[in-house]
C-alpha positions in Angstrom: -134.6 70.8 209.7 -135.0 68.2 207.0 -133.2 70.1 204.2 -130.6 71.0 206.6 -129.7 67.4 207.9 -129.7 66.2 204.4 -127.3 68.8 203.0 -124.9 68.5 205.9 -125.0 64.0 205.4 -125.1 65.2 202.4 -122.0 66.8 202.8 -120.3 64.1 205.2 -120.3 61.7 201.9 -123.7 59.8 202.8 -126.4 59.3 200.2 -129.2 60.7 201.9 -133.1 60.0 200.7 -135.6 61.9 202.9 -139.5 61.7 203.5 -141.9 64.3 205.4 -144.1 61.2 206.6 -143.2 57.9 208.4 -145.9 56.4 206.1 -144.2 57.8 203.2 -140.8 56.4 204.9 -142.5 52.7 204.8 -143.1 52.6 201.7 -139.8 53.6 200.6 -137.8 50.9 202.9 -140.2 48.3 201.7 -139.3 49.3 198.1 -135.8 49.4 198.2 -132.9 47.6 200.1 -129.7 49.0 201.1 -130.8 51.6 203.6 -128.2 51.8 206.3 -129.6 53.9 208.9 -132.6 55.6 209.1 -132.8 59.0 211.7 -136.7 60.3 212.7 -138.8 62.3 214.5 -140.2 60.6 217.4 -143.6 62.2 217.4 -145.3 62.8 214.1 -149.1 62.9 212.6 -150.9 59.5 211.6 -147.6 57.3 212.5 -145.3 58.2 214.5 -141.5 56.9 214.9 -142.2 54.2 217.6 -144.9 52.9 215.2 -142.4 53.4 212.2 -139.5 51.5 213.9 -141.6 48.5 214.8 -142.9 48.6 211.0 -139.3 48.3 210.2 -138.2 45.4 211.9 -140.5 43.1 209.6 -139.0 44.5 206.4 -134.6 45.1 207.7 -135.0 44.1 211.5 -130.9 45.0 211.6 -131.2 48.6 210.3 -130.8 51.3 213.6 -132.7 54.2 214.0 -131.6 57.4 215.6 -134.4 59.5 217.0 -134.7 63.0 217.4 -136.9 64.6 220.3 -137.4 67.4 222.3 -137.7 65.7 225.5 -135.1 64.2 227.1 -137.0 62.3 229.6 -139.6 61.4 226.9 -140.8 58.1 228.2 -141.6 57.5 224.7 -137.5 57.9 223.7 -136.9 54.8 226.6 -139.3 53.1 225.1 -138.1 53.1 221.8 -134.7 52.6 223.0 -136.2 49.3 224.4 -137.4 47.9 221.7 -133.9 48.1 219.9 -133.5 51.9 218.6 -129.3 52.4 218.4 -129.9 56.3 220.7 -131.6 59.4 220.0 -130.8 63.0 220.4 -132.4 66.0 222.2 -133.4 68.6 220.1 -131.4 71.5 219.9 -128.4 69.5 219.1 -125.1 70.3 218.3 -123.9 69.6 214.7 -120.6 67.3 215.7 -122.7 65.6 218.1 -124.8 64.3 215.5 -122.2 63.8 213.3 -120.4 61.6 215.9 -124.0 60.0 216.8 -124.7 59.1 213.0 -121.1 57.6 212.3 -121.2 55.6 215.4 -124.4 53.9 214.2 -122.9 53.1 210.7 -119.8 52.1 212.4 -122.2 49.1 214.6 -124.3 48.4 211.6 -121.1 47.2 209.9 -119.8 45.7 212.8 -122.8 43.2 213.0 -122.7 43.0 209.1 -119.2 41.5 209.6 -119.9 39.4 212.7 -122.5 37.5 210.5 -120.6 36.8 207.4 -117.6 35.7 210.2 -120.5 33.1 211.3 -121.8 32.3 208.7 -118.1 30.9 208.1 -117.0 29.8 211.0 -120.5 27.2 210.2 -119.2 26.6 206.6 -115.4 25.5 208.6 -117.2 23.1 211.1 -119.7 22.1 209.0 -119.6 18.1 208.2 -120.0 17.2 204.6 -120.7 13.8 203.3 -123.5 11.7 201.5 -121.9 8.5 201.0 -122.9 5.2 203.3 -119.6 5.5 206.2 -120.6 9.1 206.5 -124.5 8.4 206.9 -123.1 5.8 209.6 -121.1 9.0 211.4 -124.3 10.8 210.9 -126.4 8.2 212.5 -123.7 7.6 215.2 -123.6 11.2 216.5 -127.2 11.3 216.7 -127.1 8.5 219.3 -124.6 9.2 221.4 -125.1 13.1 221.6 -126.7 13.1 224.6 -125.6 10.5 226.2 -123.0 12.3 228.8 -120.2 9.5 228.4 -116.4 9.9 226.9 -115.5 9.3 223.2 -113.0 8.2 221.4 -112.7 9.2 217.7 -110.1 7.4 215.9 -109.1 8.4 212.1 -106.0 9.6 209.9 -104.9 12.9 210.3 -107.2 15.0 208.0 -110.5 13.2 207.8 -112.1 15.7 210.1 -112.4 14.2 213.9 -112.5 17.5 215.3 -115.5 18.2 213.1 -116.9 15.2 214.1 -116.4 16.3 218.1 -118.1 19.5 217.3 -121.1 18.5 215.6 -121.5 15.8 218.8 -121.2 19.0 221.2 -124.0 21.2 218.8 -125.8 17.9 218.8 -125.7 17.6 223.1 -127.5 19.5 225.9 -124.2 21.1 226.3 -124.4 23.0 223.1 -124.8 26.2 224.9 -121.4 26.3 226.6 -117.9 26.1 225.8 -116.4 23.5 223.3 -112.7 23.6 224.1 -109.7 21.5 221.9 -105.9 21.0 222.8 -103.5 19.4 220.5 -101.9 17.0 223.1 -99.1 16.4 220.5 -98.1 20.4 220.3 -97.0 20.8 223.4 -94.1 19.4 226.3 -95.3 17.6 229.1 -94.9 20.3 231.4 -96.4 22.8 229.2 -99.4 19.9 228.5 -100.6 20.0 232.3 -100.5 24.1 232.9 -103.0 24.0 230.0 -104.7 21.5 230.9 -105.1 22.2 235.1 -104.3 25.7 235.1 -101.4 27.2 238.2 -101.6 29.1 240.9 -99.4 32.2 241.1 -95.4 31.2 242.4 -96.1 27.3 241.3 -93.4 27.8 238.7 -90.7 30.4 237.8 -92.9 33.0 235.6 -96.2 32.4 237.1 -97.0 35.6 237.8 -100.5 35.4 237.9 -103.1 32.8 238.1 -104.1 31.0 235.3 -107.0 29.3 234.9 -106.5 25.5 232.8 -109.2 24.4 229.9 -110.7 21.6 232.2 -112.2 24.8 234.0 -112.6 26.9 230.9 -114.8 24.2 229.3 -116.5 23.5 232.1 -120.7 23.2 231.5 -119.4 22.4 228.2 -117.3 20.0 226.0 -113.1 19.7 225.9 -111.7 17.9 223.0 -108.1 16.3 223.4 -106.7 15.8 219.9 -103.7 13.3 219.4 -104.2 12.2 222.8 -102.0 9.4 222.0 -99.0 11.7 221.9 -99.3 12.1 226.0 -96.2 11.1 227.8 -96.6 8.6 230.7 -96.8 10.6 233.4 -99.7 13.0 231.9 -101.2 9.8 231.1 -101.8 9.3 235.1 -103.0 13.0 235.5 -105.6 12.7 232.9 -106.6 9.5 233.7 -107.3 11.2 237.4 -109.2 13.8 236.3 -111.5 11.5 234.2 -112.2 9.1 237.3 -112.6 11.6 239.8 -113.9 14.2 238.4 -111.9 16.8 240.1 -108.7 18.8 238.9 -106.4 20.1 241.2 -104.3 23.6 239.6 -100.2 23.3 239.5 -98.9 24.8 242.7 -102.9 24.3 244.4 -103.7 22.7 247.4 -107.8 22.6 247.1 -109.6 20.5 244.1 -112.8 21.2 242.3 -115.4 19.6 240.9 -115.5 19.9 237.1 -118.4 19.3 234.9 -117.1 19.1 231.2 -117.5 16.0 228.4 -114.6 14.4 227.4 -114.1 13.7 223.8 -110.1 12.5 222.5 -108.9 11.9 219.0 -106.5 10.0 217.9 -104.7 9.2 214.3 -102.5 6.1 216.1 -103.9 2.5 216.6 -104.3 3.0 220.6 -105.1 -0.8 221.3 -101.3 -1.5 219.3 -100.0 0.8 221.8 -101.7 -0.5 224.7 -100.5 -4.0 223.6 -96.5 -2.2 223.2 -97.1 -0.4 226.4 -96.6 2.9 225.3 -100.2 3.6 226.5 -102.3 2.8 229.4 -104.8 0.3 229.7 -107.0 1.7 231.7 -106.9 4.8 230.5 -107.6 3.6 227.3 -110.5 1.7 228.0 -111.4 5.4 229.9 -111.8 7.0 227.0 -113.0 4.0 224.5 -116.5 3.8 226.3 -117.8 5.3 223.1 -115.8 4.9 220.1 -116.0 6.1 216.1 -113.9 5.6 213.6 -113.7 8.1 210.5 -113.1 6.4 207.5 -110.2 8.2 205.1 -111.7 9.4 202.1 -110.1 6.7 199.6 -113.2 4.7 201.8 -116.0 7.2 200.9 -115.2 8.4 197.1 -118.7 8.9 196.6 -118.3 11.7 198.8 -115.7 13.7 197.2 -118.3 15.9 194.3 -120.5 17.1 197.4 -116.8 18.2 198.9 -115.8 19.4 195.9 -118.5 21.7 195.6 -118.6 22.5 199.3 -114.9 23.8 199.6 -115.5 25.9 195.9 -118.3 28.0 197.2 -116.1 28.4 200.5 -113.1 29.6 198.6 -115.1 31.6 196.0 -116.6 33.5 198.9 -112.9 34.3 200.8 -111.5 35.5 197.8 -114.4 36.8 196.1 -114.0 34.9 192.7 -116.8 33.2 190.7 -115.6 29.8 189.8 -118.8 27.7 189.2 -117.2 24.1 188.6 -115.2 21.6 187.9 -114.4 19.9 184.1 -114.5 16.3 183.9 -110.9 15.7 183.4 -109.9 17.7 186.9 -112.9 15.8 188.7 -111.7 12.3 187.5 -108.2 13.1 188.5 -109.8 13.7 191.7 -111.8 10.5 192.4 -109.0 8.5 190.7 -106.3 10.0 193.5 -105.6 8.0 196.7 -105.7 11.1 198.9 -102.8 10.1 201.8 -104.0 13.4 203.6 -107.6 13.0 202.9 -109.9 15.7 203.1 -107.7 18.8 204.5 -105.5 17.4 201.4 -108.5 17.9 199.2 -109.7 21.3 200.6 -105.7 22.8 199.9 -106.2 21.6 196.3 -108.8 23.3 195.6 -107.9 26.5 197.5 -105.0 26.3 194.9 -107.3 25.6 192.0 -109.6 28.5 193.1 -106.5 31.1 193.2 -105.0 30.0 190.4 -107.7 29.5 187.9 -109.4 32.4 185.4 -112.0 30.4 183.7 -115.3 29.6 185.0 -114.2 25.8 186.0 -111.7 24.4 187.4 -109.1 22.8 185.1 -106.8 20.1 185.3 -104.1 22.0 184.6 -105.1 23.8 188.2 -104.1 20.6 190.3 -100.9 19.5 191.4 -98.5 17.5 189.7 -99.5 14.3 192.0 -102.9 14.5 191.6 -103.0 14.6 188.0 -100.8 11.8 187.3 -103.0 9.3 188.6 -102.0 6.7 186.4 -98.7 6.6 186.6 -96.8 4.1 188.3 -92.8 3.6 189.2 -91.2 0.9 188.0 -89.0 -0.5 190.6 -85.0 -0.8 190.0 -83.8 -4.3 189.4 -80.0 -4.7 190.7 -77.4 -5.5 188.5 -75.2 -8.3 188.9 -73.2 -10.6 187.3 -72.6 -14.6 187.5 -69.5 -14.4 188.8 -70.4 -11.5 191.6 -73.4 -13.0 192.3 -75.7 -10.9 195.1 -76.4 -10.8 198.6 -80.4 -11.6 198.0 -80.6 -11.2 202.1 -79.0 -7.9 202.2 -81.0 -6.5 199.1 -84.2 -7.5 199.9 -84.0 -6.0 203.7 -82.6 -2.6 201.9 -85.8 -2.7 199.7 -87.9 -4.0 202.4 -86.6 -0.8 204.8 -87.0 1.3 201.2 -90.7 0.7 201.2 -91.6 1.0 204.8 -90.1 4.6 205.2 -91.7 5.5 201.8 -95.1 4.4 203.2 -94.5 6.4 206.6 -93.4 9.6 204.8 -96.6 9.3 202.9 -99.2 8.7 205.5 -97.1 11.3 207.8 -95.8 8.7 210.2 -99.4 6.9 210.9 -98.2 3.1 211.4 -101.9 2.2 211.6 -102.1 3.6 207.8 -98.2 2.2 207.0 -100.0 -1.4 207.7 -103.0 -0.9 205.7 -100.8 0.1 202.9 -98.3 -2.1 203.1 -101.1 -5.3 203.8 -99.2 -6.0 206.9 -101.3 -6.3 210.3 -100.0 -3.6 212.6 -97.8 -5.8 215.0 -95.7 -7.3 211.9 -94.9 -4.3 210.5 -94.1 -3.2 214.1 -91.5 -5.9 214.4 -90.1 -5.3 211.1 -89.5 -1.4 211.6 -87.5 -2.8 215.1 -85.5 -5.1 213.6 -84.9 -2.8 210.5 -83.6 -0.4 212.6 -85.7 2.4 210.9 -86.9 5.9 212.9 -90.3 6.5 213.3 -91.6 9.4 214.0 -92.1 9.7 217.7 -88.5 8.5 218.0 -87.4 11.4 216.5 -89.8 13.8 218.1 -88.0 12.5 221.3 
C-alpha cells in the first residue's frame, strides 16, 4: 500500500517521501521543512498516528494529516479528527476518492497560507509608525483614552493617518473583539449618507427591495469611525447628533428604535471650531463629538519620523511586488527630509511605491523620485509687472490679483484644507476666511455644491 500511494502521488505531480514508522516519520518532519501534507495509518507499532499527529503540532502545528483506517466508526479516527486532523478515509478506498481527499487538503493548506500573509498585511496597512516626540504624544494619548468609552475627535490634514489612529484606539479598547466600522461622510449625498448610516426598511424608498441593515447596527459591540465628518449637510447633522444623545437609531421607513451600543470616533481635515464660529457646523454637535480630542501633526512637524517610514513602506512594497530593494542613498533620503510633504504620509508611501517599481539597484536613487521632490531647493521667483511712468499702475488692483494668485495656489496645494491655507499663508483662519469672501474665490465645498 505504501509503494502504491506513492507511485500514484507520484504520478498526480506531488513529491512524495515515505516512511514505514511514525517514529521514523518524526524524525524526518523535524529535519526538514516544507512538508505539505502528511497521510498515515492510524494504528501502527511503538507510535501510532494519534501519537504522531500530536508530535507534529510542536514542530508544523498547520500541516493536515489524512488518516487511513479500517474502521469507520473507529473512536480513535473522531478523536483524531478532534484534535485537528483535516479527514481520514476507510480502507478499501477508491482511488479518485483519495485523489479528491488529498487535493482538497492541499487546496486548505494554501488557503490558510494565504489568509496569513493577507494578515500579516492587512497589520503592516494599519500599523502606526512613528518615533519622533508628537507621535510618542499620540502613542501616549491612545493609551489613555482606549478604554475610556467616550467619543473622539481626531483632527489632522488629509493623509497623516487619523483612521490609523481610530484603529489602533479600537485594538487598544475592550471593544477590540468586535466590529470596527468607517464611512467617508464626504463620499456620499445626504440621502445616500443616512441609508448607510440607519439602514431602511423594505418600501421606505423607490428600490428598497429588501431590508438593509445601516453601519450603526453593523458596528454595534464595536467601534464606527466617521471620517470627514465635517462634510455632513445640516440636516444629517441633526440625525447624527440624535443618535449620539440617545443612543437609539431608528431605520429609514421604521417605526420602532433600538438601542445601539457602538463608540463613536469622527475625523476631520477642516478647523471644526472655524466652522462652528461661520455656522456651517453645529455647536452642539461639535462639542458632542470633541469630548476627547487629538490632533495629528503633518509630517513637515515630525521629520524625525520620516527614516522609520521610509523603511517601513520599503519592506511593504518589496514584499507586494516581490523585489529586494534594501535602502535608500543619501541623496534620495535628503531630498526626502528636505521636502515639505503637502499630502504627508499617504504622499510619502506613493513615492516610494514609485521608487520600489521603478528602481533596479539595491537602493533607492534619487533619480527614482518625482520631479517635486527632488527639487527641493528650488524656489520661483515671482513676476514683477511692467509699467511705465507715464502708464503708471493700478497698485490696488495688482496686488488683490496677486493676493487671489497666492491664496488659490495655497488651496490647490493643501487640497482645499483652509485650516492648512492659513498656516501656509501665516494668516489666522478667520482672516484668510474673509479675504477668500471678499476675493470672490471658489473653495472647494462651493464647488462640490
Amino acid at each position: 500500500m505504501l509503494e502504491f500511494l506513492g507511485y500514484l502521488l507520484e504520478k498526480e505531480g506531488y513529491r512524495v517521501t515515505s516512511s514505514q514508522e511514525a517514529q521514523k516519520a518524526l524524525e524526518l518532519l523535524s529535519e526538514r521543512s516544507g512538508f505539505d501534507l502528511v497521510i498515515s495509518d492510524l494504528r501502527m507499532p511503538n507510535l501510532d498516528g494519534l501519537e504522531l499527529l500530536k508530535a507534529s503540532r510542536e514542530l508544523d502545528p498547520e500541516i493536515p494529516f489524512i488518516f487511513m483506517t479500517a474502521y469507520a466508526s473507529s473512536q480513535t479516527a473522531i478523536e483524531a479528527l478532534k484534535v485537528g486532523a483535516f479527514d481520514y478515509i476507510t480502507k478499501p478506498f477508491q482511488v479518485e476518492e483519495f485523489k479528491n481527499l488529498v487535493k482538497n487538503a492541499l487546496v486548505a493548506r494554501n488557503l490558510k497560507r494565504k489568509v496569513k500573509v493577507l494578515e500579516r498585511e492587512r497589520i503592516q496597512e494599519n500599523q502606526l509608525v512613528g518615533t519622533s516626540a508628537p507621535m510618542l504624544e499620540i502613542y501616549k494619548l491612545i493609551g489613555t483614552i482606549a478604554s475610556a468609552d467616550t467619543t473622539v475627535l481626531i483632527s489632522g490634514e488629509s493623509g497623516t493617518g487619523k483612521e490609523l489612529v481610530a484603529r489602533a484606539v479600537h485594538q487598544a479598547s475592550p471593544r477590540r473583539e468586535h466590529p470596527f466600522v468607517s464611512i467617508n461622510c464626504g463620499a456620499f449625498p445626504e440621502t445616500l449618507l443616512e441609508s448607510e448610516l440607519f439602514g431602511y426598511m423594505r418600501g421606505a424608498f423607490t428600490g428598497a427591495v429588501s431590508e438593509k441593515k445601516g453601519l450603526f447596527e453593523a458596528a454595534i459591540g464595536g467601534t464606527l469611525f466617521l471620517d470627514e465628518v465635517g462634510e455632513m449637510s445640516a440636516a444629517m447633522q441633526v440625525k447624527l447628533l440624535r443618535a449620539l444623545q440617545d443612543k437609539k437609531i431608528r431605520r429609514i421607513g421604521g417605526t420602532d428604535e433600538f438601542h445601539i451600543d457602538v463608540r463613536v470616533i469622527a475625523a476631520t481635515n477642516q478647523n471644526l471650531e472655524g466652522e462652528v464660529e461661520a455656522g456651517n457646523f453645529r455647536e452642539d454637535l461639535y462639542y458632542r463629538l470633541v469630548v476627547i480630542p487629538m490632533r495629528i501633526p503633518p509630517l513637515r512637524e515630525r521629520k524625525a519620523d520620516i527614516v522609520p517610514l521610509v523603511r517601513h513602506f520599503i519592506q511593504k512594497y518589496n514584499e507586494r511586488f516581490n523585489r529586494d530593494v534594501r535602502g535608500i542613498t543619501e541623496e534620495a533620503l535628503s531630498s526626502l527630509e528636505e521636502y515639505s510633504w503637502p499630502g504627508n504620509v499617504r504622499e510619502l508611501e506613493n513615492v516610494i511605491e514609485r521608487a520600489i517599481t521603478l528602481e533596479s539597484s539595491e537602493c533607492i536613487q534619487e533619480e527614482r523620485l518625482p520631479e517635486n521632490v527632488r527639487h527641493r531647493g528650488q524656489t520661483r521667483e515671482p513676476d514683477l509687472p511692467r509699467f511705465s511712468t507715464s502708464e503708471g499702475l493700478d497698485l490696488e488692483e495688482y496686488l488683490k490679483k496677486v493676493e487671489r494668485q497666492i491664496i488659490e495656489e495655497a488651496l490647490q496645494l493643501a487640497d482645499g484644507n483652509q485650516t492648512r491655507v492659513a498656516e501656509i499663508l501665516k494668516l489666522s483662519y478667520r482672516s484668510l476666511r474673509h479675504r477668500i469672501d471678499t476675493l470672490g474665490i471658489k473653495r472647494k465645498q462651493d464647488v462640490k455644491k
